[in-house]
C-alpha positions, 0 to 999 in steps of 0.5 A: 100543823101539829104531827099528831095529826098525820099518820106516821109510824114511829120509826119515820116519825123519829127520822123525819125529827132527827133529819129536822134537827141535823138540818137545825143543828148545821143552820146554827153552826152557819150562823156562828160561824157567819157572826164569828167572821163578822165580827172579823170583817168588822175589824177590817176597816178599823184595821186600816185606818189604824194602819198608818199610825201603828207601829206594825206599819212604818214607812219601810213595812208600807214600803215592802208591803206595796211590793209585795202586793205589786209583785207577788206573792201577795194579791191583797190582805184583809183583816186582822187575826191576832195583835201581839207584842211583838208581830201582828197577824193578818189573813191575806192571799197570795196571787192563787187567791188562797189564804195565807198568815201575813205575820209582821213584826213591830219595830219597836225598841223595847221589843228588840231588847228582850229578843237578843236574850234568845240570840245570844248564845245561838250558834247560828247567829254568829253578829248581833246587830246593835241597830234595832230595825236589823234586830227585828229583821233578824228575829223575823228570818229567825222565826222563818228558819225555825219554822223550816226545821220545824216543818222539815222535821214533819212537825205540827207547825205553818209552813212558812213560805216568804221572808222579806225584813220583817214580814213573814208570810206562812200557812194559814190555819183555819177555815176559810176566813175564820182562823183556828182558835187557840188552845187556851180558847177551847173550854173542854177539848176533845180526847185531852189526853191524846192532845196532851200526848202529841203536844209532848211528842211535839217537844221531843221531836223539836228537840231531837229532830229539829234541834230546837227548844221552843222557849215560850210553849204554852196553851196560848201559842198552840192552834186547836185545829181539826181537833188537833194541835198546831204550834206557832209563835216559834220565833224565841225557839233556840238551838238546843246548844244555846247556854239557857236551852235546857232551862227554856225546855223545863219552862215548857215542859211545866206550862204544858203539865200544870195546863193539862192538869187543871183540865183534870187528867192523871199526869206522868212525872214530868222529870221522867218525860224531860230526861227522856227528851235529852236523852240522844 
């Protein structure tokens, strides 16, 4: 029935069409959101019966997995958030039922070689080991305390909560089973500049609180949650004391500039802002 044929005055009119549409506009975010986490729930299976034949998952990483699953703090784990190069993230839960990050590190040889440039040089990391399922083990613990300086220093990062060889389980970041996106996804970010701003207090902080340099920021290791940026894959960060520091800080400085002029805002000088950062 057409609303010209009732007798509504226009006030009413325009509220019962604005109630209409908040009521159409949160049925369309529930079906996003219903076909974003499908999409997910689709990769589950195939997760699983990729798992054997994955690098992710050898005889030692199935091993610990079933210990944890069997002794805690894990109950179970789901599907797959991000497949990288170096670790794959899955959604699981701990024995509370809440959703937690499971990040577990390939053993893979040709990833073991690009890592030992972030820990030699690294005064916490007095033996390299040359056997590289140790390598990868360490470059996990070393994920793990850096997101413990980092957290320390009420940094935007996952609290990490659990390291075993090379599974680390930390925060999760998103809404129940939809993780958060990362930066790099997000066409047009909301209030760019305030992002930009804490994203470059974020490097200064790390650097003068946590005493770390992140070594590999950009865009697609920074979290866009609540609007606000969350930082992860933190597992190259370095002392600021390692030879190569100062070079890794230029790098991240320049990724987060050239990002953030692209999206079109008025930069500060960037080598005003790097000295800045030094400057203890």
């Amino acid at each position: 029935m057409e609303n010209n044929e009732f007798s509504v005055d226009d006030d009413l009119d325009e509220e019962l069409n604005n109630k209409s549409n908040e009521k159409m506009d949160s049925n369309i975010d529930d079906l996003e959101k219903k076909k974003i986490d499908n999409k997910r729930i689709k990769k589950i299976d195939k997760t699983k019966k990729r798992a054997v034949i994955e690098s992710v998952f050898d005889e030692r990483t199935v091993f610990q997995l079933n210990k944890i699953l069997t002794n805690g703090p894990l109950e179970k784990i789901e599907g797959i958030i991000s497949a990288g190069k170096e670790a794959n993230v899955y959604l699981a839960y701990d024995q509370e039922s809440k959703e937690v990050a499971v990040k577990i590190y390939k053993i893979d040889s040709n990833t073991s070689k690009w890592m030992r440039n972030y820990i030699i040089g690294d005064p916490r990391f007095k033996k390299i080991p040359h056997n590289v399922t140790k390598i990868i083990n360490l470059w996990a613990s070393k994920e793990y305390k850096n997101l413990k300086r980092a957290f320390k220093a009420d940094l935007s990062v996952p609290e990490p909560f659990y390291i075993k060889n090379n599974i680390l389980i930390m925060e999760y970041i998103g809404f129940e089973t939809i993780p958060a996106p990362l930066l790099k996804d997000i066409k047009n970010p909301k209030d760019k500049i305030l992002l930009f701003n804490e994203i470059l207090m974020f490097i200064k902080r790390l650097y003068q609180k946590a005493k770390l340099v992140h070594g590999d920021l950009s865009e697609f290791n920074i979290l866009y949650h609540n609007q606000k940026p969350v930082i992860i894959d933190i597992s190259q960060a370095v002392s600021i004391q390692h030879p190569k520091a100062e070079v890794y800080l230029v790098r991240d400085i320049k990724n987060i500039f050239n990002y953030f002029e692209k999206l079109g805002i008025e930069m500060p000088d960037p080598r005003k802002f790097y000295y800045d950062v030094i400057n203890l």
